[in-house]
C-alpha positions as CSV (number, residue, x, y, z in Angstrom):
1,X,12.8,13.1,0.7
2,X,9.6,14.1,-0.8
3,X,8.1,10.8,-1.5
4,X,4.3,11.9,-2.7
5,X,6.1,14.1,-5.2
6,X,8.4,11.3,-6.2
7,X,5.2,9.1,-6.7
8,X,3.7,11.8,-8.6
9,X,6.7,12.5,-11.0
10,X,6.8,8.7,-11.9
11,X,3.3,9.0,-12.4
12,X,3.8,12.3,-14.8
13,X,6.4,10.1,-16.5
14,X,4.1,7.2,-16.7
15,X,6.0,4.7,-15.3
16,X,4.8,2.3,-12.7
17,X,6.4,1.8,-9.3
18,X,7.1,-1.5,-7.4
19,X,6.6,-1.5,-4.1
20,X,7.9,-4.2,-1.4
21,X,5.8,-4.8,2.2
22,X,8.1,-5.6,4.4
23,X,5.7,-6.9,7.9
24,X,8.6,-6.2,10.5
25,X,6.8,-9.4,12.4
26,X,7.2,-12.0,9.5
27,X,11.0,-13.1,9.1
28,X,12.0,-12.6,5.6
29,X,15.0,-13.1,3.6
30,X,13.9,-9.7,1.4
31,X,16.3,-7.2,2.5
32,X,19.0,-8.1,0.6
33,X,17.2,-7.6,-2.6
34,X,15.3,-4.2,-1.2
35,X,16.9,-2.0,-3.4
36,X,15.4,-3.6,-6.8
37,X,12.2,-2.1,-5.7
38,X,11.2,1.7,-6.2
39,X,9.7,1.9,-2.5
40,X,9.6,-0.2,0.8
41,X,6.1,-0.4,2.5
42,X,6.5,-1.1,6.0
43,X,3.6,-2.4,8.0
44,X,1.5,-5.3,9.0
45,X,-2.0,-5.7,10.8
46,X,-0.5,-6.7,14.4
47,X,2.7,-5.6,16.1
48,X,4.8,-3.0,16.0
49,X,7.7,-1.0,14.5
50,X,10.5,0.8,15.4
51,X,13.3,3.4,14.3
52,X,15.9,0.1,14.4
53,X,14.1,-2.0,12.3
54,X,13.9,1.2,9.6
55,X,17.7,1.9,10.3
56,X,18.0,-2.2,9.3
57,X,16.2,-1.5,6.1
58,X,18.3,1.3,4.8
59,X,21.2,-0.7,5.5
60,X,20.1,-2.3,2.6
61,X,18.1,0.2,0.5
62,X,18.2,4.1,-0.6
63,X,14.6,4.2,-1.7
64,X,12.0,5.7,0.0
65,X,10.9,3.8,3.3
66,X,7.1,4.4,3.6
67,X,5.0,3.6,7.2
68,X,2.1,1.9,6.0
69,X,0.7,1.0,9.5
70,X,-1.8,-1.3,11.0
71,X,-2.2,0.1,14.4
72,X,-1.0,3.1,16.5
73,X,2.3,1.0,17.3
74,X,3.7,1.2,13.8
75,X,4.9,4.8,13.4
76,X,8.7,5.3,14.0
77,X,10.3,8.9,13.1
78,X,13.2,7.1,10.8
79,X,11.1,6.4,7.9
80,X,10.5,9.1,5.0
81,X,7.1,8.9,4.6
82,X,4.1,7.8,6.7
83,X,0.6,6.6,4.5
84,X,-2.2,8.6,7.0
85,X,-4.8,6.0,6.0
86,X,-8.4,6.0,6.0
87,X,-10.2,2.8,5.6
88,X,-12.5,3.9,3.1
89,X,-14.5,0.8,2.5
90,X,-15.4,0.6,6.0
91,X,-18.2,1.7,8.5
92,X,-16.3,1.8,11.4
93,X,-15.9,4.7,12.8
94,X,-12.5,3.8,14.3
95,X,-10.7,3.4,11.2
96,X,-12.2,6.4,9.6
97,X,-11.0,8.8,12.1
98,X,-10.8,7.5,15.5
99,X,-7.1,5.9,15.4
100,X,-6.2,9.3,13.2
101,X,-7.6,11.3,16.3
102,X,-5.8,9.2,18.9
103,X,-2.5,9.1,17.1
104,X,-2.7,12.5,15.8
105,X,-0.1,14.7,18.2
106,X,2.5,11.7,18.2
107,X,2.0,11.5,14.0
108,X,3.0,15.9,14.1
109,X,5.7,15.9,16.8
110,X,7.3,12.8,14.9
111,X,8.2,15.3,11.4
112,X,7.2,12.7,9.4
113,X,5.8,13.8,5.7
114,X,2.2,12.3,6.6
115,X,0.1,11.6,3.1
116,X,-3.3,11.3,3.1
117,X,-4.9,7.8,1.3
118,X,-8.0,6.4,0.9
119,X,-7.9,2.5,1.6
120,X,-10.3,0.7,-0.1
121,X,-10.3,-3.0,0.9
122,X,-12.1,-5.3,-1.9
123,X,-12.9,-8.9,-1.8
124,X,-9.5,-11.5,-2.3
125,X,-11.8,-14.6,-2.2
126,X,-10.2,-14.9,1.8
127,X,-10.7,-14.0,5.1
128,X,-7.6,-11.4,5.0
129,X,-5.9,-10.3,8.4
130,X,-7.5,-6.7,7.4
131,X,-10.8,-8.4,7.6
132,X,-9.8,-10.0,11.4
133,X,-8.3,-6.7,13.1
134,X,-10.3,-4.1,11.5
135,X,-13.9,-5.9,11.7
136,X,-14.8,-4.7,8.6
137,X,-16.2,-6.4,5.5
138,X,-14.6,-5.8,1.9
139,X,-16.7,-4.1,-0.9
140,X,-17.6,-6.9,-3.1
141,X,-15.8,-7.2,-6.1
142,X,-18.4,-7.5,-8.6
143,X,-19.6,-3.9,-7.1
144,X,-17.4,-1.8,-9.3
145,X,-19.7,1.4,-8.8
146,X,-19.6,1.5,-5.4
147,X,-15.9,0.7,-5.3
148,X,-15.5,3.9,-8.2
149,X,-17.5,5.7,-6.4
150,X,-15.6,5.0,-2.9
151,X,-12.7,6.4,-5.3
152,X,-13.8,9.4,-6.3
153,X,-15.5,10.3,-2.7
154,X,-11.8,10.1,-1.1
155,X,-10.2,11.9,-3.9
156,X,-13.1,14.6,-2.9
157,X,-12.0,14.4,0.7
158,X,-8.8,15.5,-0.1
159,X,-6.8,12.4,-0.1
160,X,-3.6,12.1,-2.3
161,X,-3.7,8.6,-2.6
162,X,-6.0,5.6,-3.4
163,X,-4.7,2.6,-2.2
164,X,-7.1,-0.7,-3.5
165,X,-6.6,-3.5,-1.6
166,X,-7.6,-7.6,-1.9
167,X,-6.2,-8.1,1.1
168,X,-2.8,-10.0,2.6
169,X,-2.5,-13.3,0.9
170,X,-5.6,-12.9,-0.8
171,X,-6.6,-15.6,-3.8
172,X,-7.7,-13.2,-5.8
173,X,-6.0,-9.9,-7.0
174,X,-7.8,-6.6,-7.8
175,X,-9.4,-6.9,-10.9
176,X,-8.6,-5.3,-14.6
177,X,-12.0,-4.1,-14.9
178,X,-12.1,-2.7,-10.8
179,X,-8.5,-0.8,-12.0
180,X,-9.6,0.7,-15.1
181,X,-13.0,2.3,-13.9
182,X,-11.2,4.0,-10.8
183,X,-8.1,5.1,-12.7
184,X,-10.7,6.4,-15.0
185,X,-12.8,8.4,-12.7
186,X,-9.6,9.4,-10.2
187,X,-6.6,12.3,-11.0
188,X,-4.8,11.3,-7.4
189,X,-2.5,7.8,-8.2
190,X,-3.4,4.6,-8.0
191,X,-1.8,2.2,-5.5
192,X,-3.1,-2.0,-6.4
193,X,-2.5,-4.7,-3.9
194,X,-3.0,-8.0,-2.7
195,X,-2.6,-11.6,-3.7
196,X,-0.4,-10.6,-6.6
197,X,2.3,-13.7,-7.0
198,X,3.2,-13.2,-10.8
199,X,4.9,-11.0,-13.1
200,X,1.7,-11.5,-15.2
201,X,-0.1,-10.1,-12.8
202,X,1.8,-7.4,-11.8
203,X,1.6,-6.1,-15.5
204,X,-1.8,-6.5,-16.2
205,X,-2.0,-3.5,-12.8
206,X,0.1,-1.8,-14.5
207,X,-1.6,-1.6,-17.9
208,X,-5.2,-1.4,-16.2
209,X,-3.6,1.6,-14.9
210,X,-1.7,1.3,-11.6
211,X,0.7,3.5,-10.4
212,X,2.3,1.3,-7.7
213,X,1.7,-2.7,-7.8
214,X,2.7,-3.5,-3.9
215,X,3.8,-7.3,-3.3
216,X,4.5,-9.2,0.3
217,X,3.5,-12.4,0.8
218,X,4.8,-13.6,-2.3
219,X,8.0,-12.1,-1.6
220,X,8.4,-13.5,1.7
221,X,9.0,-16.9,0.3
222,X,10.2,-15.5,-3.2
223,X,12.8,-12.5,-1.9
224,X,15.5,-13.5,-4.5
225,X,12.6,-12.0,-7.4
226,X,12.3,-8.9,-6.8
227,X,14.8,-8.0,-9.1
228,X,13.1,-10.3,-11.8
229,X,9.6,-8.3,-11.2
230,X,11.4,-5.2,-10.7
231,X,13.2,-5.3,-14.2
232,X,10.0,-6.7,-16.2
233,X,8.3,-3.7,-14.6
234,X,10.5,-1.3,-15.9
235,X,11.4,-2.5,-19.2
């Protein structure tokens, strides 16, 4: 499956894609309900992954399956797509090239379609597990130029994806006004996540100009939604 060009159709189309993270360490009663969603994330920011757990989730859904990994650990050949991610908003060296370096022959010989994104992790209001493994500071939320301009440098590098991110559990979600100015100055889509637990929420992404709200925490505890955020999505 070729899932960047199944994002960018949607995108073409206009129509805004939910996204599930599944964290294959964190029990969840979600899989049952996987195939409301228009892609499963799989990653977390410890642990690690493997081709059973994928072959578990397509038991129970035929959309895309889509590595979003936290560490070296988390890439298993099963899954369609694999998110090559850059954290963008950081100064370490490490997560701007060194783990893409160390992991680069296994990330080739596995086939997976590998798509370049620019993470850009913003201030939630909480210390996120992002924050804790990476040892990296958010941009500051009130910064909106530099987060644009973090954008915009990414697309530059070639990246097919932005990906802005409040962090896991975070209090506060992305805001409208961060959204707009990036979808604004960006022609790659738009991925917004983090600390999003409503429907309200979810469409105020989408009309700020996401092109794929992602959900986890929430969903963890609230598995038996997804259909109800899936469907107010898409109507």
């Amino acid at each position: 499956m070729d899932v960047l060009n199944y994002i960018q159709t949607a995108r073409t189309n206009r129509q805004c894609l939910l996204a599930v993270l599944v964290d294959p360490d964190k029990h969840t009663d979600s899989y049952p309900f996987l195939n409301s969603a228009d892609l499963v994330f799989v990653g977390g920011s410890t642990g690690g992954c493997d081709n059973g757990f994928i072959q578990q989730l397509r038991t129970h859904t035929s959309k895309p399956i889509v590595l979003f990994p936290g560490n070296l650990n988390q890439i298993c050949s099963a899954a369609d797509a694999l998110l090559f991610l850059s954290v963008m908003s950081s100064r370490n060296a490490e997560l701007l090239i060194g783990q893409h370096i160390a992991c680069a022959q296994q990330v080739k010989d596995s086939g997976l379609e590998t798509i370049p994104m620019g993470y850009i992790l913003i201030d939630g209001g909480t210390s996120s597990s992002v924050m804790k493994v990476s040892h990296s500071l958010p941009l500051a939320a009130n910064d909106i130029k530099t987060i644009t301009d973090t954008a915009i440098a990414a697309e530059l590098l070639g990246k097919e994806l932005v990906y802005l991110e409040a962090g896991s559990g975070a209090k506060n979600p992305v805001s409208i006004d961060i959204i707009r100015s990036v979808k604004h100055h960006i022609n790659i889509p738009l991925i917004v996540g983090g600390g999003i637990r409503t429907i309200t929420q979810m469409l105020s992404a989408k009309d700020a100009g996401a092109d794929i709200v992602v959900i986890g925490n929430y969903f963890e505890q609230h598995a038996h939604e997804i259909p109800l955020f899936a469907q107010a999505l898409h109507s």
